[in-house]
Backbone as JSON, one array per atom type, in Angstrom:
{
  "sequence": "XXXXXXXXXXXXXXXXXXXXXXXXXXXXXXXXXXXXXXXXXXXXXXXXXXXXXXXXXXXXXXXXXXXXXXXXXXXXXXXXXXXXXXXXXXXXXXXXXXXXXXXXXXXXXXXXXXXXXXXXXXXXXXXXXXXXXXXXXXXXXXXXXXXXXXXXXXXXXXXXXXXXXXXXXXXXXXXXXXXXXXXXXXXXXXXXXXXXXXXXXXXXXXXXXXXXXXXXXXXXXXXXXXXXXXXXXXXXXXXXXXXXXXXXXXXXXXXXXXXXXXXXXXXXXXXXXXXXXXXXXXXXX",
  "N": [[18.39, -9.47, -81.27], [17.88, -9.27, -77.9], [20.13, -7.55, -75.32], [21.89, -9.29, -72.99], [21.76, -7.94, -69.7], [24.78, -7.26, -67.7], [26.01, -8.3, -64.95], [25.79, -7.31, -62.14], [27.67, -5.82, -59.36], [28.67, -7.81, -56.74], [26.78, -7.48, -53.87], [28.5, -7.23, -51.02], [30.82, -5.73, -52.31], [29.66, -3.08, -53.15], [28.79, -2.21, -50.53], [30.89, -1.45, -49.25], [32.15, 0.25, -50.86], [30.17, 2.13, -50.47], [30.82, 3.04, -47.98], [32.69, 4.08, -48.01], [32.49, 6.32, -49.36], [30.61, 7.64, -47.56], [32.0, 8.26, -45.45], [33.88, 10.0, -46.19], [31.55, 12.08, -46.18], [30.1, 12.39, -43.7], [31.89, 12.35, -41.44], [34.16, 13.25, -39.43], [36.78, 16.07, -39.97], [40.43, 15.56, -40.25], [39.71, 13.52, -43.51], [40.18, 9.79, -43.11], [40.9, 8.68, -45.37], [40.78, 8.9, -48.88], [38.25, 8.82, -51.3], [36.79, 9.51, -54.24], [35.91, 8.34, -56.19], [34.67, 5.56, -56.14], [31.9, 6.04, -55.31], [30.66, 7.26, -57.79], [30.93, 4.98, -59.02], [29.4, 2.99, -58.41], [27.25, 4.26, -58.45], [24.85, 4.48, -56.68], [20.94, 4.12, -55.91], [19.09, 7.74, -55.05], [19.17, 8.45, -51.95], [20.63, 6.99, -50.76], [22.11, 6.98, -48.41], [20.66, 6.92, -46.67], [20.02, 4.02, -46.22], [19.33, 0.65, -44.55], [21.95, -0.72, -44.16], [23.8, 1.73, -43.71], [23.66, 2.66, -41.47], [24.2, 3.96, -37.88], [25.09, 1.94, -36.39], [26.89, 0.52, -38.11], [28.83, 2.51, -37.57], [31.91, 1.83, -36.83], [32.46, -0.51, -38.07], [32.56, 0.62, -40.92], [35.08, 2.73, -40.0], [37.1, 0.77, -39.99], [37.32, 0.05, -42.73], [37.92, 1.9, -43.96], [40.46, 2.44, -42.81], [42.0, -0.17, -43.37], [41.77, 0.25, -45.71], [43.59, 2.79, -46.27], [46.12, 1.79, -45.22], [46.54, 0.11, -46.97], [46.92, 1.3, -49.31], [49.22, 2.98, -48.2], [50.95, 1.26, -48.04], [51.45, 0.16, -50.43], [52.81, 2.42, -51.66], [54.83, 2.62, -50.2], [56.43, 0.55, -50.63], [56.4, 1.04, -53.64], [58.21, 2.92, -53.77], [60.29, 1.3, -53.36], [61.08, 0.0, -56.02], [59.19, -1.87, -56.57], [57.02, -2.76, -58.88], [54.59, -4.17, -59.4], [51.08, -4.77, -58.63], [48.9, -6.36, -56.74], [45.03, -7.03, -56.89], [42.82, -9.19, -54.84], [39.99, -10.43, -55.42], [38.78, -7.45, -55.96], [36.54, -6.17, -56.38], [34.89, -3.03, -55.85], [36.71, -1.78, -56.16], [39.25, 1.27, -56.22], [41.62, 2.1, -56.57], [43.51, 2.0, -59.24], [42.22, 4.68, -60.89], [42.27, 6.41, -58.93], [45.39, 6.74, -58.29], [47.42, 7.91, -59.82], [49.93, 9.1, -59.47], [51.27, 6.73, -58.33], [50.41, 4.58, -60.15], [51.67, 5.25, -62.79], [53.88, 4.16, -63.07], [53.7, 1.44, -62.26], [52.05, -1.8, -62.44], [48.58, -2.73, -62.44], [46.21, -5.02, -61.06], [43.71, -6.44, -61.24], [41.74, -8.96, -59.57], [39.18, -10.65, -60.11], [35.3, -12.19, -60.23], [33.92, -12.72, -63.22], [31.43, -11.93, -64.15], [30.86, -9.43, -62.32], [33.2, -7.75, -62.92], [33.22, -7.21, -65.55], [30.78, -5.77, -65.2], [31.88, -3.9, -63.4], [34.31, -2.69, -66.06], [32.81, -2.16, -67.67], [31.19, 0.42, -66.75], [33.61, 1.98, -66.18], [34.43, 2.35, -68.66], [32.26, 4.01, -68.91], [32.22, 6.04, -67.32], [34.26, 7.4, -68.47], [37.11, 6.27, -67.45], [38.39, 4.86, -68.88], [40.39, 1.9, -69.99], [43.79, 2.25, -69.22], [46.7, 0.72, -70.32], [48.06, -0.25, -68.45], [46.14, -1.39, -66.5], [45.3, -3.98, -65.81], [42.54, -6.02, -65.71], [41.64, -9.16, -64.65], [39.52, -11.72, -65.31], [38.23, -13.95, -63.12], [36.48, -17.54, -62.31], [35.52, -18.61, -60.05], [34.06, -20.43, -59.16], [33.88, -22.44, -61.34], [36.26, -23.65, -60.94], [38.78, -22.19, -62.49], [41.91, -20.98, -62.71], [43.6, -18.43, -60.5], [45.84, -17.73, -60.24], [46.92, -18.8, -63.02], [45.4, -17.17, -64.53], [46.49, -15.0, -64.09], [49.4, -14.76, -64.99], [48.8, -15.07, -67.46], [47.95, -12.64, -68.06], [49.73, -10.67, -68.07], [51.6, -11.18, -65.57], [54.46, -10.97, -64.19], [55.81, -13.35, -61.59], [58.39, -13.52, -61.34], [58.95, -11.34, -60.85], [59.38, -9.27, -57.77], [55.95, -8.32, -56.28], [53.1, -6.62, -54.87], [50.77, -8.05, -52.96], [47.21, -7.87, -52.46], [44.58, -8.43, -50.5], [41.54, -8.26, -49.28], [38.93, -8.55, -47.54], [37.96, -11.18, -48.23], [38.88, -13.55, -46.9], [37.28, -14.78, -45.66], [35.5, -15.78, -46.41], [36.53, -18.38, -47.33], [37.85, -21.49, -47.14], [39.46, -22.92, -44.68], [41.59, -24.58, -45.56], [41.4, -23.67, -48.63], [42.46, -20.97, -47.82], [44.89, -21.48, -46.55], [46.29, -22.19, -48.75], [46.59, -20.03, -50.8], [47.6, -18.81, -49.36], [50.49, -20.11, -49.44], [50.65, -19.9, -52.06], [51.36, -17.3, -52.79], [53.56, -17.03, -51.24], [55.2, -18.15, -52.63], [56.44, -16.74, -54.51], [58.39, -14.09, -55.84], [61.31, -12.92, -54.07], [60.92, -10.72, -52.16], [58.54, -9.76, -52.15], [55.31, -9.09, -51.12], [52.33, -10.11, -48.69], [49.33, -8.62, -48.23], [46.67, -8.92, -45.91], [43.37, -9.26, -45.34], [41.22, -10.23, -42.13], [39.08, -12.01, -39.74], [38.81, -12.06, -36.68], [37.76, -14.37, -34.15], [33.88, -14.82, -33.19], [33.68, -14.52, -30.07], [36.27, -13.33, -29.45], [35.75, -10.55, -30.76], [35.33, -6.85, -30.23], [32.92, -6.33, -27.99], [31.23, -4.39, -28.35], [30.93, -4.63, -31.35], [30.09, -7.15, -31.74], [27.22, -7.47, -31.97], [27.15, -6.95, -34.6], [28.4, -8.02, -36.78], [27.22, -10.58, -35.85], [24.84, -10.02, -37.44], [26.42, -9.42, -40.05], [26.92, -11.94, -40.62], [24.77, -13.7, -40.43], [23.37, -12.66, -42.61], [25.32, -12.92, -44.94], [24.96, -16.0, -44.89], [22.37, -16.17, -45.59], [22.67, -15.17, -47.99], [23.44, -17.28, -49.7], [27.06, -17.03, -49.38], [27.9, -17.83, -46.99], [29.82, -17.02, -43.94], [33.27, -18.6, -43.62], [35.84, -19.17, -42.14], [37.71, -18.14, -39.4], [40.14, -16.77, -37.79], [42.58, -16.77, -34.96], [45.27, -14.06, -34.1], [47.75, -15.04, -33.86], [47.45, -17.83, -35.38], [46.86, -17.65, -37.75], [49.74, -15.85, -38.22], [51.11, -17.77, -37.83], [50.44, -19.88, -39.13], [50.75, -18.11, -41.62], [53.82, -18.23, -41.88], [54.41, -21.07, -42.16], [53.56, -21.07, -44.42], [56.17, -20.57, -46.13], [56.51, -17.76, -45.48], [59.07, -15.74, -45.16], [59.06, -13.51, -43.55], [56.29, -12.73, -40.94], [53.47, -10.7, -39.59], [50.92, -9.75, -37.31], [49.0, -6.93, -38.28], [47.14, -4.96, -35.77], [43.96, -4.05, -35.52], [43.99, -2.29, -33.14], [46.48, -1.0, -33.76], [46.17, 0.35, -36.24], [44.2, 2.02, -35.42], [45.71, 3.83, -33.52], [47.61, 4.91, -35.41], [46.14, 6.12, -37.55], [43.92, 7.28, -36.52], [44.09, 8.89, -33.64], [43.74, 11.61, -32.21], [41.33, 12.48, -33.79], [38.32, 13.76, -33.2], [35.89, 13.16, -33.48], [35.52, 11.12, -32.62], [35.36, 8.24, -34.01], [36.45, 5.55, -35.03], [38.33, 2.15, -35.48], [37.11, -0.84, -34.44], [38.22, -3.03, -31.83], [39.98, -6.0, -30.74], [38.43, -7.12, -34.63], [37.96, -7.06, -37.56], [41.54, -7.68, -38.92], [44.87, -7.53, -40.05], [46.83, -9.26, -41.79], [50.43, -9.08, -42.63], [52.66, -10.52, -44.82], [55.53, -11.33, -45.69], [58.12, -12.27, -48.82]],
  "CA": [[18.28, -10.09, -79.94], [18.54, -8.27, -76.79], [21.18, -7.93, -74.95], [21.55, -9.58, -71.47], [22.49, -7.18, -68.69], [25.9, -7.54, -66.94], [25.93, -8.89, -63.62], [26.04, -6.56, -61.23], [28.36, -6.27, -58.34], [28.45, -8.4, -55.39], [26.41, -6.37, -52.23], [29.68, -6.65, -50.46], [31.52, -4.43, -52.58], [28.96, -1.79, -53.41], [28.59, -1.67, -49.64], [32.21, -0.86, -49.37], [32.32, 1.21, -51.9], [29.71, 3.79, -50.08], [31.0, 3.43, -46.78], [33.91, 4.78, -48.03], [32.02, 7.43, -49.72], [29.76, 8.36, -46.47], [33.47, 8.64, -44.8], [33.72, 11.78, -46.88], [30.43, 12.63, -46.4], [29.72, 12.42, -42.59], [32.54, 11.64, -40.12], [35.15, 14.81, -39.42], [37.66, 16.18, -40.88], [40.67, 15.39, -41.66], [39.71, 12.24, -43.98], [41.48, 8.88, -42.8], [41.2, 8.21, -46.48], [39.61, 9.7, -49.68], [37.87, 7.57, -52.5], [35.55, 9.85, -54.66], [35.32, 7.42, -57.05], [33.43, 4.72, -55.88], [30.53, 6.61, -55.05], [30.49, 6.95, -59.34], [31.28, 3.9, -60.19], [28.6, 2.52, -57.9], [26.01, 4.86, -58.56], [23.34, 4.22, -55.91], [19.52, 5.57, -55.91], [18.78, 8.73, -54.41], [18.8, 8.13, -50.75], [21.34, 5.79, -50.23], [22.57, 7.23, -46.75], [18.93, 5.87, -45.35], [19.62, 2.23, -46.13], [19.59, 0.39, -43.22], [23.16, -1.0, -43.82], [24.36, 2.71, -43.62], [23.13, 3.52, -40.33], [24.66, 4.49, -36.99], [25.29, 0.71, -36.02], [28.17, 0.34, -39.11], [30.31, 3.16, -38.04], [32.96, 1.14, -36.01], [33.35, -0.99, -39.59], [32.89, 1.95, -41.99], [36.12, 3.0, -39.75], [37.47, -0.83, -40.14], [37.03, -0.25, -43.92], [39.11, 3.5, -44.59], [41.43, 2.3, -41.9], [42.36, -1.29, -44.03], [42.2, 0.53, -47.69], [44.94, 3.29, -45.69], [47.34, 1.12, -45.07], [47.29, -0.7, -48.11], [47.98, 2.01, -50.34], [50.39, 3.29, -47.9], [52.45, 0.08, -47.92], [51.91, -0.22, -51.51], [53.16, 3.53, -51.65], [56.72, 2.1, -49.56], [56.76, -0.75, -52.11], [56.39, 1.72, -55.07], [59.58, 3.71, -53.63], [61.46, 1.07, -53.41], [61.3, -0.28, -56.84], [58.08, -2.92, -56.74], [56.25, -2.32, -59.59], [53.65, -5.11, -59.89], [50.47, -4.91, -57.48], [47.43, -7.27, -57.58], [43.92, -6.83, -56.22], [42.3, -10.67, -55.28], [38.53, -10.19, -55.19], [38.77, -6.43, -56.14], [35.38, -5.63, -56.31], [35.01, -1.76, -56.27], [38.51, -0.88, -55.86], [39.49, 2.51, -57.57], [43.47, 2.38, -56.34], [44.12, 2.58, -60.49], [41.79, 5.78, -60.9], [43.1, 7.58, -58.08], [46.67, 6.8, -57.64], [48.15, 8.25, -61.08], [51.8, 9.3, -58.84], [52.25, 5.24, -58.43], [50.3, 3.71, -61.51], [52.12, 5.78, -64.04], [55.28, 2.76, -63.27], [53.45, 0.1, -62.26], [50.85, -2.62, -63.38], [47.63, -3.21, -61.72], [46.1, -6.33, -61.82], [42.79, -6.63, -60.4], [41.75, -10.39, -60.37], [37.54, -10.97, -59.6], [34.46, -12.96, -60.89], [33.7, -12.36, -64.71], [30.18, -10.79, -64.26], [30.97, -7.9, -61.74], [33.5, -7.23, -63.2], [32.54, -7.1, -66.97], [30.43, -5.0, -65.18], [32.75, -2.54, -63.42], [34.47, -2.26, -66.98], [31.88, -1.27, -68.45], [31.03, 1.74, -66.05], [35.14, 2.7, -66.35], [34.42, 2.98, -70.12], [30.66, 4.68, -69.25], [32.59, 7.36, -66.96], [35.41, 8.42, -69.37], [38.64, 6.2, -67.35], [38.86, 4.11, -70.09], [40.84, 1.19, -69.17], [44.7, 2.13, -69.3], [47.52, -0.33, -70.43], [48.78, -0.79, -67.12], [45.24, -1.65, -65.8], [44.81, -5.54, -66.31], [41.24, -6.85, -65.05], [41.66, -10.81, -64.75], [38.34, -12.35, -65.07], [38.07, -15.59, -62.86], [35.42, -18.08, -62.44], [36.34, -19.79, -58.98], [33.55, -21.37, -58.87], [34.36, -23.1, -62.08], [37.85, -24.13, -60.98], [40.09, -21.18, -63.1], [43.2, -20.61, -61.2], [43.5, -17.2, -60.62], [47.7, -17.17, -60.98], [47.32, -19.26, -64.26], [45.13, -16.33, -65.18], [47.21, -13.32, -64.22], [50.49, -14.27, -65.93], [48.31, -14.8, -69.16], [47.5, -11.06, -68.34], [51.04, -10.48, -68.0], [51.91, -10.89, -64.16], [55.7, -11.73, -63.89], [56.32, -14.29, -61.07], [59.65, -13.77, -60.99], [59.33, -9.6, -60.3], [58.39, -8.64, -56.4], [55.13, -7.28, -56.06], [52.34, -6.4, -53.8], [49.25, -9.02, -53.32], [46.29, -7.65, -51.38], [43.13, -9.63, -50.44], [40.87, -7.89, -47.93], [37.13, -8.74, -47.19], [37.79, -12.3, -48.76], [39.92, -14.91, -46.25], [36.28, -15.08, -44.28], [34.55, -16.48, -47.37], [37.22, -19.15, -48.29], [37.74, -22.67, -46.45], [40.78, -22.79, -44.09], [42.06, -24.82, -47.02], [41.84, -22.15, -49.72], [43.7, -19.97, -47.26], [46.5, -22.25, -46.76], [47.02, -22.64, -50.53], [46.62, -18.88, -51.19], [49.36, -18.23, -48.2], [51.8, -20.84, -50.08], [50.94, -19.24, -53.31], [52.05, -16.07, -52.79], [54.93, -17.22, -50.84], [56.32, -18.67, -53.89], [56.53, -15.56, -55.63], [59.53, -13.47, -56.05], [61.47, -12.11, -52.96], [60.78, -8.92, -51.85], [56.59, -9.87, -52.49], [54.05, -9.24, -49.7], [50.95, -10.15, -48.98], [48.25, -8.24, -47.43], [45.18, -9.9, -46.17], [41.97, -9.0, -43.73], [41.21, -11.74, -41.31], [38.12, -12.07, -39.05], [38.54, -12.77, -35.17], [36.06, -15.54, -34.06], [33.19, -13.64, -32.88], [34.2, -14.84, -28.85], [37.5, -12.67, -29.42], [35.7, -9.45, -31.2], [35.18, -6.09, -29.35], [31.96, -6.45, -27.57], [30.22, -3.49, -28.99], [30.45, -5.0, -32.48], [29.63, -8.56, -31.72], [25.72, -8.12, -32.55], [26.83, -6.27, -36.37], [29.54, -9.1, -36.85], [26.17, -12.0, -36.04], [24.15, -9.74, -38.71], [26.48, -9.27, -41.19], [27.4, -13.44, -40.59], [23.53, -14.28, -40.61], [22.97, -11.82, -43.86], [25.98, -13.64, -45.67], [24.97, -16.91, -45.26], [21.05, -16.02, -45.83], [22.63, -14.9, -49.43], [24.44, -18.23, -50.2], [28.28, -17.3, -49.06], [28.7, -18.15, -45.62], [31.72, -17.09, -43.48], [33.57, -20.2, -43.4], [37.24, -19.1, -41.86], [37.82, -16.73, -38.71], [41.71, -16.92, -37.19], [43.27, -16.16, -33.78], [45.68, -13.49, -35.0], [48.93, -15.95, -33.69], [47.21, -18.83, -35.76], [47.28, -17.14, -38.94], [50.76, -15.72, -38.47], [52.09, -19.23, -37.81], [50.05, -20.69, -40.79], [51.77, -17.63, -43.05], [55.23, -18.76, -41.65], [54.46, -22.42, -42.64], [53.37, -21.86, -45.72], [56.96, -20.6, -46.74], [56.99, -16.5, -45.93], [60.07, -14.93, -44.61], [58.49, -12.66, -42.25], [54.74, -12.93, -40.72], [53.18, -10.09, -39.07], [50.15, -9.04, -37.38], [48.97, -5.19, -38.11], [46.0, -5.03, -35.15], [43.38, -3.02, -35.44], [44.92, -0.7, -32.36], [47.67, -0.3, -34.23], [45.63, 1.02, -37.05], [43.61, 3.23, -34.59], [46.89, 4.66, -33.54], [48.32, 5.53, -36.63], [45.38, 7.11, -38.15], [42.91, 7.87, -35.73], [44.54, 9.49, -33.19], [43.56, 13.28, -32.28], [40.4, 13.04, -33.65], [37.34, 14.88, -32.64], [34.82, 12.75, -33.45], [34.56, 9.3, -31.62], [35.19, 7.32, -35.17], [37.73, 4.41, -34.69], [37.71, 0.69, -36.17], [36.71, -1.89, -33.08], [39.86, -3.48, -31.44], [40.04, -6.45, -32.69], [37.34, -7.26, -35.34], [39.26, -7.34, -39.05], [42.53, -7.84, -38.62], [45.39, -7.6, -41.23], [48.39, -9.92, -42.04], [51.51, -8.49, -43.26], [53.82, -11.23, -44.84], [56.98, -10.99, -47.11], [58.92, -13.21, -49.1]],
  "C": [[18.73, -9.08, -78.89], [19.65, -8.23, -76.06], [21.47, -8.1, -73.26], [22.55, -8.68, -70.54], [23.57, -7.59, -68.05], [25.59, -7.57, -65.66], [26.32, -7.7, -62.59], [26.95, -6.57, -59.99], [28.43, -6.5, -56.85], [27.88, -6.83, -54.06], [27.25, -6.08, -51.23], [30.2, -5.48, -51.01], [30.6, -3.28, -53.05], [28.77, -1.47, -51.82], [29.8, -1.05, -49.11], [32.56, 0.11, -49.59], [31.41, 2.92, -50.99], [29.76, 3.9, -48.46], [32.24, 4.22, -46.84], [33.91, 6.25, -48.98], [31.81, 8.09, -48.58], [30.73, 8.7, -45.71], [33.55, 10.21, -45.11], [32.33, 12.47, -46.3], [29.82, 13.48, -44.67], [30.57, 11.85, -41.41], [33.62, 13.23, -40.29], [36.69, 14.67, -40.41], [39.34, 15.84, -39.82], [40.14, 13.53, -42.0], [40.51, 11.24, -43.48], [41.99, 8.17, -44.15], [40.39, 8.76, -47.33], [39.46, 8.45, -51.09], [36.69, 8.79, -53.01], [35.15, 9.0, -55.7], [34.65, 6.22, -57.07], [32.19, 5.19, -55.74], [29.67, 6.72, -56.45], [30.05, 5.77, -59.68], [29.65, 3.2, -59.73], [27.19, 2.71, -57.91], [24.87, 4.51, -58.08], [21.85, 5.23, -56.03], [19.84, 6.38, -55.17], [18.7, 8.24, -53.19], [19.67, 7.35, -50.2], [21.9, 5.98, -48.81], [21.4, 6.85, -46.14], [19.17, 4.61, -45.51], [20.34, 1.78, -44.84], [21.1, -0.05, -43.27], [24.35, 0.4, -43.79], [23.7, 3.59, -42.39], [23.83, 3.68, -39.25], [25.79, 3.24, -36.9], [26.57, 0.38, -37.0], [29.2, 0.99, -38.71], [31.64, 2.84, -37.45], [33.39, 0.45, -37.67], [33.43, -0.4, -40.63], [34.67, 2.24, -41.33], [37.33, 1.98, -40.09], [37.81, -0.69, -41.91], [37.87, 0.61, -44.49], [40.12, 2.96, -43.83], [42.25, 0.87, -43.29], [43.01, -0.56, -45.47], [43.48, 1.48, -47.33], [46.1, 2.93, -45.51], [47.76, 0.24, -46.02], [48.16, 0.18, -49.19], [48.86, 2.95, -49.84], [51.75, 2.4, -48.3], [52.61, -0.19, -49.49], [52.84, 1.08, -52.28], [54.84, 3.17, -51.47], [57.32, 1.44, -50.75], [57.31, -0.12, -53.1], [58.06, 2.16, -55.42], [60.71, 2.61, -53.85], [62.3, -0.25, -54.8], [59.81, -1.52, -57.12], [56.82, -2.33, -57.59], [55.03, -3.23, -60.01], [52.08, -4.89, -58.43], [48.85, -5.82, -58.11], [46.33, -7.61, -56.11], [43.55, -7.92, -56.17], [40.66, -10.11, -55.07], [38.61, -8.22, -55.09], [37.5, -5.91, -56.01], [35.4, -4.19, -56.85], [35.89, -1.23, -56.28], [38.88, 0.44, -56.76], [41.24, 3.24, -57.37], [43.53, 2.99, -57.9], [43.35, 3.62, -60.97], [41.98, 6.72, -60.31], [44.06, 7.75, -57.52], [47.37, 7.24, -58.88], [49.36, 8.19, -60.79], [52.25, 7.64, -58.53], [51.7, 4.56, -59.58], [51.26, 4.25, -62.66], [53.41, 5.03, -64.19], [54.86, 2.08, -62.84], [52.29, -0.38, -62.37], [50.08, -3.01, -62.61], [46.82, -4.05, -62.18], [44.85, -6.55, -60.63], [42.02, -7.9, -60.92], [39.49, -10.66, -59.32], [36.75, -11.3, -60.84], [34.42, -12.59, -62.42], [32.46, -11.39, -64.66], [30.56, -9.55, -63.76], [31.83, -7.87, -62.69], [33.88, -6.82, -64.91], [31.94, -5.85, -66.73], [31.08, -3.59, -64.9], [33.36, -2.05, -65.14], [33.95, -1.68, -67.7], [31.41, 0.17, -67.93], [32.64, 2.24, -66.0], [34.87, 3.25, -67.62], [33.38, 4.59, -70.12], [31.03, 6.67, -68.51], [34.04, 7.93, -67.35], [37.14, 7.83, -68.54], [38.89, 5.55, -68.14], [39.62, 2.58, -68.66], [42.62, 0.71, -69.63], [45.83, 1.08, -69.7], [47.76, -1.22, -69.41], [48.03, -1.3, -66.13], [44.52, -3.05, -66.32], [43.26, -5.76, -65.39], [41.19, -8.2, -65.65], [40.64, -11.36, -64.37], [38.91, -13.99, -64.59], [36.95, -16.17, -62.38], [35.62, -18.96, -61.79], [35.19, -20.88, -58.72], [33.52, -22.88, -60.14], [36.0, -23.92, -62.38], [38.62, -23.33, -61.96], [41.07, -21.03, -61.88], [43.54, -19.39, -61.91], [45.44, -17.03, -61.04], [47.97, -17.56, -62.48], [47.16, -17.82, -65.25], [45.83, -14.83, -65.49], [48.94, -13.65, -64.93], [50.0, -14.45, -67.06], [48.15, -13.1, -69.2], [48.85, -10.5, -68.4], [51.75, -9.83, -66.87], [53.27, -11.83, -64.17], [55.69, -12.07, -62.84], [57.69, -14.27, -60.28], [59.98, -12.44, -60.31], [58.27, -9.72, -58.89], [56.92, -7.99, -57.03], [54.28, -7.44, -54.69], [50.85, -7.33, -53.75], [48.39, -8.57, -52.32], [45.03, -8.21, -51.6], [42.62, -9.0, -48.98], [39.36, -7.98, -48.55], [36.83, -10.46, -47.83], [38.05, -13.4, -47.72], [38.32, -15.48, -45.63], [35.43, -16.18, -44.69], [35.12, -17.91, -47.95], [37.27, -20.15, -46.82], [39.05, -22.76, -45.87], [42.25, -23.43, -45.0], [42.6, -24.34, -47.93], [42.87, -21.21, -49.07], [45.0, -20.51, -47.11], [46.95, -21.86, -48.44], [47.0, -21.26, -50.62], [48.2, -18.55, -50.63], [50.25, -19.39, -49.37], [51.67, -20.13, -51.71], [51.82, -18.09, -53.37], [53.36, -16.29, -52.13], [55.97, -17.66, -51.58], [56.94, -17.37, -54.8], [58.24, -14.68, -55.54], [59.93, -13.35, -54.69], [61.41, -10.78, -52.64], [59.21, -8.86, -52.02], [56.2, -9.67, -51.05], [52.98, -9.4, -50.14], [49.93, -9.22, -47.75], [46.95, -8.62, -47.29], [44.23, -9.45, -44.91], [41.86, -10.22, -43.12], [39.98, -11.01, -40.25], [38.76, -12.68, -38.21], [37.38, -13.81, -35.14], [35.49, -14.69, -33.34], [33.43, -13.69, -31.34], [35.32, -13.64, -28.79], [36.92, -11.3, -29.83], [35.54, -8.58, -30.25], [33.62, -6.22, -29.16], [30.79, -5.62, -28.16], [29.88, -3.84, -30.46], [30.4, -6.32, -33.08], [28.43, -8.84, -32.62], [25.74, -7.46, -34.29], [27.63, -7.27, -36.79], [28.28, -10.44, -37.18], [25.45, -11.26, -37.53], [25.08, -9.88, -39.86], [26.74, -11.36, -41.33], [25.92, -14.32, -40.93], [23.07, -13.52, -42.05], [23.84, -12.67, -44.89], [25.75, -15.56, -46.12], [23.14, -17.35, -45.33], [21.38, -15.72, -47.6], [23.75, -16.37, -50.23], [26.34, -17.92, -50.21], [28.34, -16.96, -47.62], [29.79, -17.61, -45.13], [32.07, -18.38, -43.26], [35.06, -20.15, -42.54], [37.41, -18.02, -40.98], [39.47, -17.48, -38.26], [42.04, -15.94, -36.12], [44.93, -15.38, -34.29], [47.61, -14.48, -34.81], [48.78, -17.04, -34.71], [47.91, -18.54, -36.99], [48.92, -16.27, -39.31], [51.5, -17.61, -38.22], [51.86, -20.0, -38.99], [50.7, -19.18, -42.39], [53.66, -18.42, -42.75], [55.59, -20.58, -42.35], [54.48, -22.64, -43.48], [54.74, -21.06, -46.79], [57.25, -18.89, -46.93], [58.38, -16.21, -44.8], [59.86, -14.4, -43.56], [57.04, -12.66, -42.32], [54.37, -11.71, -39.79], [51.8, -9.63, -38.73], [49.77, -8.03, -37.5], [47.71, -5.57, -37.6], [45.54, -4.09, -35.56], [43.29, -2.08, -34.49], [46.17, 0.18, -32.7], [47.0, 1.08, -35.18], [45.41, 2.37, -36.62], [44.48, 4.45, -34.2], [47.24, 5.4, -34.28], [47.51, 6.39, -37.37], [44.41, 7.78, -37.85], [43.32, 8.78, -34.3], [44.82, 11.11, -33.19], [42.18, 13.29, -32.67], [39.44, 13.73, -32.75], [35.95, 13.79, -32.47], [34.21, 11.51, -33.35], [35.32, 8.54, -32.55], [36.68, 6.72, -34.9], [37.37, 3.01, -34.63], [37.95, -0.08, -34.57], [38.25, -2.81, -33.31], [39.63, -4.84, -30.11], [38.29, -6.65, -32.99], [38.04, -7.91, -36.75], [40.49, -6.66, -38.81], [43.14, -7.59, -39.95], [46.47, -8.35, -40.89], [49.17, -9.62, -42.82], [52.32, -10.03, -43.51], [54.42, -11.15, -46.03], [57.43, -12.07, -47.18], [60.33, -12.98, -49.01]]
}
């Protein structure tokens, strides 16, 4: 019998994945972030810098996209130092933190938690390009649309609860029901002290920067032309008051001027994530 192909991975994260290639490829130097490994894992046809979702019109959220993954594995970098050895990807998609961070995986456990198909599939291209798939590199298949609960699943993988770590969730909150986000925020707030969470957040499109209003309606009319809708945007006060409620310690917005600041600053060549657009929420337990 033949054998049925693995599911391929969501068009979000392969588009991710080579905007954060084409970063390398076509914006100046120095990098605001380096990923050569997605561009692998992802392996697009010949040509892939012509597809229309890699054209001029993206590069405000291509910047939006190195700028977000920068600051995560900075802060998960702080974390590392200061003893937090647990970190967990929610909807990971292409992520390649545990392929190209060896100086913080080599003490702590990565725990990347997404659908069963993609990522059956990513595994299988880790095996196909020689990373194998390390001890310390859990992949927690969940099946949300089948009701699995993703925390039941990651301490079966062996995610202590009781030890701090780092929870990041970016490109997801948009797709989930103001609902799901509540319960996520109280999840993680339960978790050890000394835990954070890091999360992207969509402005309502009224609040975005004007210039990337009409890529904001496409990618919002493209998402819910492919059956997942945005269903959840937040005023960036809302969503710090709804992390505070649902039981964190400290709530914080990181804007996307801050971002701009911190890592864009001096360039040469225009490139800088739209202020606001995706947002991030910093909160600790």
């Amino acid at each position: 019998m033949r054998e049925r192909p693995l599911a391929a991975p969501d068009s979000t994260a392969v588009r991710v994945a080579l905007w954060r290639a084409l970063h390398l490829e076509v914006d100046g130097a120095p990098p605001v972030f380096r990923d050569e490994v997605g561009l692998r894992l992802a392996a697009p046809e010949a040509g892939w810098r012509e597809r229309p979702d890699m054209g001029p019109f993206t590069r405000p959220f291509r910047a939006s996209i190195v700028a977000r993954a920068r600051f995560i594995e900075d802060w998960v970098e702080e974390q590392a130092a200061g003893g937090v050895a647990q970190v967990v990807f929610l909807g990971a998609g292409l992520d390649t933190f545990a392929q190209r961070r060896a100086d913080l995986t080599s003490h702590m456990t990565v725990f990347e938690v997404d659908q069963p198909g993609p990522q059956a599939w990513k595994r299988q291209r880790l095996l196909d390009l020689g990373f194998g798939i390390p001890a310390w590199l859990r992949l927690v298949p969940v099946d949300f649309e089948a009701g699995d609960g993703e925390w039941e699943r990651l301490v079966a993988a062996g995610f202590d609860p009781r030890r701090p770590a780092v929870v990041a969730s970016t490109g997801v909150s948009m797709y989930l029901t103001r609902k799901a986000v509540a319960a996520m925020l109280g999840r993680v707030a339960a978790l050890a002290p000394g835990s954070t969470l890091v999360m992207s957040f969509l402005v309502p499109l009224d609040m975005a920067a004007p210039e990337v209003r009409p890529g904001m309606v496409r990618a919002m009319e493209g998402a819910r032309a492919s059956g997942t809708p945005f269903l959840s945007f937040f005023e960036p006060p809302e969503l710090v008051a709804l992390a505070r409620a649902a039981g964190f310690r400290e709530a914080r917005h990181v804007s996307s001027g801050l971002l701009a600041q911190r890592y864009f600053t001096g360039r040469t060549d225009g490139l800088r994530p739209p202020d606001p657009a995706e947002e991030l929420l910093v909160a600790t337990t």
